[in-house]
GUDREN-280271 format. One record per residue: x, y, z of N, C-alpha, C, O in turn; residue in three letters. Coordinates in steps of 0.05 Angstrom, whole numbers, plus 5000, padded with zeros to 4 digits. Example, Ala and Ser with C-alpha at 12.3 -4.5 7.8 and 13.67 -1.06 7.14 Angstrom:
// residues 2
526448865156524649105156526449345156528549345169ALA;525749555142527349795143525850015157526850235161SER;
// end
This chain:
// residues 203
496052605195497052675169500052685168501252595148UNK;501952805197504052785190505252565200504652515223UNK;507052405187508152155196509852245226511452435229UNK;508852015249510551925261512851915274513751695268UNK;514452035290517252005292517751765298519851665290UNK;515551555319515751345323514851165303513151205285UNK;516450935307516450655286513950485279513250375258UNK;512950515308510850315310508350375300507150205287UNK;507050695305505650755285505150765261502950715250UNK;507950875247507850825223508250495203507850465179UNK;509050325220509250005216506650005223505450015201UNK;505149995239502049875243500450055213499549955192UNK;500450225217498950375185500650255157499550215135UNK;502250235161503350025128502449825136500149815126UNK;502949595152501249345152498249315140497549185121UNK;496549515158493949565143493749605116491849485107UNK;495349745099494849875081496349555056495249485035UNK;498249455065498349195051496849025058497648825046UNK;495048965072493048755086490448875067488948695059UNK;489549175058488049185040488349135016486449095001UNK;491149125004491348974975491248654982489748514970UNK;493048565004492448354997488348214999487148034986UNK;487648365017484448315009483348404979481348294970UNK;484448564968482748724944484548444921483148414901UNK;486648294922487348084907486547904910487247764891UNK;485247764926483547574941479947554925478647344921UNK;479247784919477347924912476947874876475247774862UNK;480148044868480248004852481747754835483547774818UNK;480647534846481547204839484747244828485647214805UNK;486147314851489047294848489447114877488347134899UNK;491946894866493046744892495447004901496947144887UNK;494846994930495947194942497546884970496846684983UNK;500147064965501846864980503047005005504147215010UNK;502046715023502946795051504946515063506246335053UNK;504246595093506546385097505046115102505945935116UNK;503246125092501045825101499345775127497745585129UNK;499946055157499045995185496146095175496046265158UNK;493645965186491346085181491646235205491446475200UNK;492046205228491646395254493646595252492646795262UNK;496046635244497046935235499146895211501546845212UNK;497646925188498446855166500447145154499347355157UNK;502747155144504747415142504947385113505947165106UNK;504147585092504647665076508147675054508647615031UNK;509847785081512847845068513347595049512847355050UNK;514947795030516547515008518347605015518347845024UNK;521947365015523547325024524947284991524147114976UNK;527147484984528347474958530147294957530547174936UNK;531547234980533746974992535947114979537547224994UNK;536247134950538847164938538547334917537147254898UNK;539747604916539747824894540847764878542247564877UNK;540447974854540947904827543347784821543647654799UNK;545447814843547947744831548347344846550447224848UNK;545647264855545547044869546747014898546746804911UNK;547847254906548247274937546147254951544147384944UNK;546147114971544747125002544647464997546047644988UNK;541347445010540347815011538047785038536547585042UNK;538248005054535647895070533948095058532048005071UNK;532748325043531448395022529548335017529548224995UNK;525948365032524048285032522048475018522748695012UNK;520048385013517848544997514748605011514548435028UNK;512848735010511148695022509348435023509148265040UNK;507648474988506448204977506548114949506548284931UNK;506847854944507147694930504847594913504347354917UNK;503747694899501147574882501647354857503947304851UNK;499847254845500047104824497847134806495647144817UNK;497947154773494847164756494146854752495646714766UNK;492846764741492646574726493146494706492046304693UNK;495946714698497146634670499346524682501146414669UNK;499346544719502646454729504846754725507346764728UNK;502846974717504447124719505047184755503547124774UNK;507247294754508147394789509047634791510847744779UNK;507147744813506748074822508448134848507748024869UNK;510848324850511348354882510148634888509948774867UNK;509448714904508248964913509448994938509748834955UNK;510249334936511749414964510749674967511749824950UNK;509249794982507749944997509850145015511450065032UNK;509350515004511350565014509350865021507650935004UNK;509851025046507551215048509451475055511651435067UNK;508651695048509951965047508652165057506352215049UNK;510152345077509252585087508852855071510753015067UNK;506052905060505953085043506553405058505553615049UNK;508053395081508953635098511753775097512653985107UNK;512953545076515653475082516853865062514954015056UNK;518653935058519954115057519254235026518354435015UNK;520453895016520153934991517553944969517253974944UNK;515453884997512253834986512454194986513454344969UNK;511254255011511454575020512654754999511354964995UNK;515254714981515454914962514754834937514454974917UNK;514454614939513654534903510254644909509654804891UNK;507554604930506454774926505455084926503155164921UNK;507455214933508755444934508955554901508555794895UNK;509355424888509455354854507055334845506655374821UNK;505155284861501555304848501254964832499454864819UNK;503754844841503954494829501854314850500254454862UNK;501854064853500653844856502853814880505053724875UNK;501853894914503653904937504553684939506953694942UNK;503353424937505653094950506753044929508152844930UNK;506753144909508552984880511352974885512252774873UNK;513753124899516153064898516152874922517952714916UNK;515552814939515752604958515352354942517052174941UNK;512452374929510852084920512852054895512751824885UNK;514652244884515652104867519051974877520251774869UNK;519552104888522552034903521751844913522551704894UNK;520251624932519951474940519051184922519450954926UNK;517351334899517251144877519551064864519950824861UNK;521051234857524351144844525351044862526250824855UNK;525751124891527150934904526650714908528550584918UNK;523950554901523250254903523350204880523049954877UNK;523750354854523550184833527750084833528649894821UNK;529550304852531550164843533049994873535349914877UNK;531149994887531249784907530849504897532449314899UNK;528149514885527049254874527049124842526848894833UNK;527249344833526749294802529449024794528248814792UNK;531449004792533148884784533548634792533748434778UNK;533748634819532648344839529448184831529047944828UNK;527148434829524948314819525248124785524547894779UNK;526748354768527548264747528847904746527847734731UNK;530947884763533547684761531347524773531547324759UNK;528747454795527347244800524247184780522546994782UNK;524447404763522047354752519947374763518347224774UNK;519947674759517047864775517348064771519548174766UNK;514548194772513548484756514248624781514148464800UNK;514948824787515049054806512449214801511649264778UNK;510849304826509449484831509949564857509349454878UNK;511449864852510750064872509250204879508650384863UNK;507350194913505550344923506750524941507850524963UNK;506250684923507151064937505251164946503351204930UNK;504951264977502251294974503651584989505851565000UNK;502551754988501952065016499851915042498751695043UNK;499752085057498752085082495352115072493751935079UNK;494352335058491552375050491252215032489152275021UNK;492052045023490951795000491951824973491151654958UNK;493351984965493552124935495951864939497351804959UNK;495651734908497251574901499051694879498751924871UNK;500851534872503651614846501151484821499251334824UNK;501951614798500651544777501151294760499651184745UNK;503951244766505350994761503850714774502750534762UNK;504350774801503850554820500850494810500350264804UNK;498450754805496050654797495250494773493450324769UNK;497550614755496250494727498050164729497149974715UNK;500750114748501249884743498949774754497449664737UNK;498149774776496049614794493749594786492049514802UNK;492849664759490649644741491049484723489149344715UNK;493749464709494149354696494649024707493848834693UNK;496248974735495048714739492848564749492648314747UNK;490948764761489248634773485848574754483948424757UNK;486648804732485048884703485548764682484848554672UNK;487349024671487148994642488748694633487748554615UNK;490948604645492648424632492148214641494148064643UNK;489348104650487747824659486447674628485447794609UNK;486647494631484647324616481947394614480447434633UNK;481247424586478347434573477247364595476647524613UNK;476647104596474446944611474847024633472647024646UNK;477747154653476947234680475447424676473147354676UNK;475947644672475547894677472647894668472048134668UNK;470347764660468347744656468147734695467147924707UNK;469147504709468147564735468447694749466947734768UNK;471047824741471048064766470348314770469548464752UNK;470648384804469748564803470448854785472448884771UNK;468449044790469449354764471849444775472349384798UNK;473749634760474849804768474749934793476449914811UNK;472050104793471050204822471450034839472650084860UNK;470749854833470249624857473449644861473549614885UNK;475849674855477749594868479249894879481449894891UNK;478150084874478950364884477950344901479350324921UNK;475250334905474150384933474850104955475850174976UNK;474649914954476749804970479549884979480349885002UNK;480549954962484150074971483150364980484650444998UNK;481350534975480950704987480350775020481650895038UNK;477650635020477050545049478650435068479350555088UNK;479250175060481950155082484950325087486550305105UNK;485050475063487850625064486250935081487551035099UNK;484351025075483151245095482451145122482851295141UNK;480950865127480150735156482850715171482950775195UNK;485450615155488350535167488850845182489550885206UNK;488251065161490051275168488551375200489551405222UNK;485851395192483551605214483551325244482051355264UNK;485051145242485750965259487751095275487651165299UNK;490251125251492151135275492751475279494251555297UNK;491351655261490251935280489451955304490352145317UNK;487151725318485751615338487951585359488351725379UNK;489051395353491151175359493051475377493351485401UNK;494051665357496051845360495252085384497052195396UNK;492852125386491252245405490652145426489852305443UNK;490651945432490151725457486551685455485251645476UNK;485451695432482651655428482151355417482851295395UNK;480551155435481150935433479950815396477950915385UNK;481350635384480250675355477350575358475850695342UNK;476250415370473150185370471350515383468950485385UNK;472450825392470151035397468351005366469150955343UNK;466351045375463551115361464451405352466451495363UNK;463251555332461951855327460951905351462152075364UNK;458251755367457051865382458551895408458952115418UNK;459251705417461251695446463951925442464752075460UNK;464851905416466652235419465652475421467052675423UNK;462552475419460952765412460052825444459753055453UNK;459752525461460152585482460952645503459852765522UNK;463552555498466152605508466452945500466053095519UNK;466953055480466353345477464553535492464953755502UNK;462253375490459653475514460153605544459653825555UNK;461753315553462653325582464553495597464853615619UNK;465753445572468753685577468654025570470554175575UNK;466054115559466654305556465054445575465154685578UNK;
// end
């Protein structure tokens, strides 16, 4: 639950957690752009040159497309609902990850927003906490592209709403209870039963 001091954990759990949108866009008949390798195909978009047309090295997580040719960047950003300012805002009887999930949402919208703007692309930021609770922003944009603002005739095929929560769910809870595993030295491929064993032995 609490993030990391090291890098690598918390980079292996964002990877996952953009590897489940880009599956849940795949799903939901969006071209999802990578670098073309089928054997390790990388997601990142490369902005090349910010708003003011300077050279930027300035990358994004993923890159989607509708079939109106509209273009989606998505950047995936995750927050410790432990953090100081969680702890007294629920102290307040408020909603504990909301000042994290929202500070980190503003900070990608003015990371990206202006550069997304100057290349012609929608910004969606994924704010997520450690227990799954998303920004309300990030949710209703990400409904709105993968949903509501499709073509008649798509959205007859795709899948429901549910259907795309519970995908980003699952893999954003499987990513986390991974690298919990991961963080304990408990190998991630243990069974339920082989840890109940392991408990057995040792006590």
């Amino acid at each position: 639950i609490v993030c990391s001091f090291s890098r690598a954990p918390r980079t292996w759990r964002h990877s996952r957690v953009r590897d489940a949108f880009a599956f849940a866009a795949w799903k939901f008949d969006l071209q999802v752009h990578t670098n073309g390798r089928r054997d390790a195909p990388t997601y990142e978009f490369s902005f090349r040159t910010d708003e003011q047309g300077v050279p930027t090295s300035k990358r994004s997580d993923l890159h989607i497309t509708d079939e109106r040719g509209t273009s989606y960047i998505l950047d995936v950003t995750i927050c410790d609902p432990t953090t100081v300012d969680c702890v007294q805002h629920r102290a307040g009887g408020r909603a504990g990850s909301m000042p994290a999930l929202q500070k980190l949402y503003s900070q990608h919208v003015k990371t990206y927003e202006n550069i997304c703007d100057w290349h012609g692309h929608h910004l969606i930021p994924l704010a997520f906490d450690t227990l799954g609770r998303m920004h309300p922003d990030s949710a209703m944009k990400l409904h709105n592209a993968f949903i509501k603002h499709r073509l008649g005739s798509t959205k007859e095929l795709l899948p429901s709403r549910n259907a795309l929560w519970r995908w980003v769910g699952r893999a954003f809870h499987a990513s986390v209870s991974t690298a919990v595993l991961r963080a304990c030295t408990v190998p991630a491929c243990a069974t339920r039963r082989s840890i109940r064993t392991s408990r057995a032995m040792a006590a």
